[in-house]
N, C-alpha and C positions, 0 to 999 in steps of 0.2 A: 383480741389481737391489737398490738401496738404499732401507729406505725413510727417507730425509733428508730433511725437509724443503728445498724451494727455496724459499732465498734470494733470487733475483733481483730485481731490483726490477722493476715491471711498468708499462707506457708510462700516465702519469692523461689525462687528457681535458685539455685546454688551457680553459680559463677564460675567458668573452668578454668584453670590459669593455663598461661599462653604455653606449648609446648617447648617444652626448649631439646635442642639436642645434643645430642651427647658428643662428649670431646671426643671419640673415637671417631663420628661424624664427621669432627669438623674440621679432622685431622686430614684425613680420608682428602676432603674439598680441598684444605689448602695444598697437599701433595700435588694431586692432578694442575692444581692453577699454576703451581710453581714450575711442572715437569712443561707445559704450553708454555710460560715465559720464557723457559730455557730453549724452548724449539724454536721458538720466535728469534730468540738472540744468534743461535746456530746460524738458520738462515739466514736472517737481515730482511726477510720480508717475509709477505705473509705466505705460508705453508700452502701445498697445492691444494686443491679440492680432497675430499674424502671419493673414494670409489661411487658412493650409493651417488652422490650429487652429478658423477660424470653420467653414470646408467641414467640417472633421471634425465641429464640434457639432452640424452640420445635417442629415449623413448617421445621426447616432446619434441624433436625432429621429426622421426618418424612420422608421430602424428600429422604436425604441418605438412609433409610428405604425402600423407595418406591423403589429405584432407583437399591440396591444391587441385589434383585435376576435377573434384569434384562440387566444388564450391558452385558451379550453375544448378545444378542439379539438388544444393543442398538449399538455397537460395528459393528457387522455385516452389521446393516443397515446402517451405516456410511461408510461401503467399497463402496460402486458404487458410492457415490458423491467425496467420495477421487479420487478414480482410475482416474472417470472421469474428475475433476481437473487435476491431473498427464498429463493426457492427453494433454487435453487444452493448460495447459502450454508448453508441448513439440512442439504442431505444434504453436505455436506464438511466441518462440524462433526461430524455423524453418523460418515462414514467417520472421520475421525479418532479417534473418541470410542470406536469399535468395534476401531479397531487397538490404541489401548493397552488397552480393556478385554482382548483375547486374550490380549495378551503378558500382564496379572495373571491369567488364566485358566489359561496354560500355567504357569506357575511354581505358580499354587495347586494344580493341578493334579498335579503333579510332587509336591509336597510330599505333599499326601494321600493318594498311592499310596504315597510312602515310609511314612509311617506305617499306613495299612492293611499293611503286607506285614510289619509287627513285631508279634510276636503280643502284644508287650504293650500298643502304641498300638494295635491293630484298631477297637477302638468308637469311636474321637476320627478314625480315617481316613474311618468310612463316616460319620460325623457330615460331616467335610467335605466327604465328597461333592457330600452328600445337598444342602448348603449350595450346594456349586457348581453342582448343577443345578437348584438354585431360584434361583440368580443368573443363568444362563442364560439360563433361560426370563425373568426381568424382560429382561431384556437386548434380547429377543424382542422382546419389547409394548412396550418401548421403543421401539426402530426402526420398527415399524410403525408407533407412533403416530406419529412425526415425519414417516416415509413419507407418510402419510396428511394430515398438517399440511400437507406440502412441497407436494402434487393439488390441495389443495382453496385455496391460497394467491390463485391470480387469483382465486377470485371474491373474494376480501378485499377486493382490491385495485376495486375496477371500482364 
C-alpha cells in the first residue's frame, strides 16, 4: 500500500439554475398590482379593511372581554408556577456554584497537602487547611441558606 495521495478528481453536485417564471405569471402579478393602483386612485386613500381583518378585530375584543373580569383569578393562578420557577432557578444556580467551588476545593486541597508533607512549608500547609475547612463549613451555611430561601419562596409569592 502507498500512501499517495488520490488525485482523482471527485463527481461535484450539478448546480440548479435559479427558477424563473413564466410570462403568464408575471402577467397574472402585474394585473392584480395595477387593478390595487387603480382602487387606490378611485378612492384617494387607503381602501377599507378586508372582512377577515374586521372578524379578527372583533374576536380579539372578545377575548380582552372575556379575559377582563378574570385577570385576578388568572394572576393568582400564575403564582405557584412563578414561585416555583424562582425556585428551581435558585437551587441550579446553587448546584452550579457548589460544582465549581469543589473543583477550587480539590486543587486547594491538593496543593495544601503538598505543602503540609515539606517539612519546611508544614505550618503554611496546616494554615491552609485549617483555611479550607472554614471555607467549607461557609460553603455549608451557604447552601442551606439558599435551601432554605428556595422553601420559603411561595409564600413570597402569594
Amino acid at each position: 500500500m502507498t500512501d499517495a495521495p488520490d488525485d482523482t478528481p471527485k463527481p461535484q453536485p450539478r448546480k440548479r439554475a435559479p427558477r424563473r417564471s413564466s410570462p403568464r405569471s408575471r402577467r397574472k402579478v402585474e394585473a392584480a398590482l395595477e387593478e390595487a393602483e387603480a382602487a387606490l386612485d378611485e378612492a384617494g386613500e387607503t381602501p377599507a379593511a378586508p372582512a377577515s381583518l374586521a372578524t379578527l378585530e372583533q374576536a380579539a375584543q372578545f377575548n380582552q372581554a372575556q379575559l377582563a373580569p378574570q385577570s385576578g383569578e388568572v394572576l393568582s393562578s400564575l403564582e405557584n408556577p412563578v414561585a416555583d420557577q424562582a425556585a428551581v432557578l435558585m437551587l441550579e444556580d446553587l448546584r452550579g456554584y457548589m460544582q465549581g467551588s469543589e473543583q477550587l476545593v480539590l486543587a486547594a486541597s491538593g496543593r495544601a497537602m503538598a505543602l503540609l508533607l515539606d517539612p519546611v512549608t508544614q505550618e503554611t500547609g496546616k494554615k491552609a487547611l485549617q483555611e479550607l475547612a472554614t471555607w467549607q463549613t461557609s460553603l455549608t451555611a451557604f447552601s442551606g441558606a439558599v435551601t432554605d430561601t428556595a422553601n420559603t419562596i411561595k409564600g413570597d409569592f402569594s
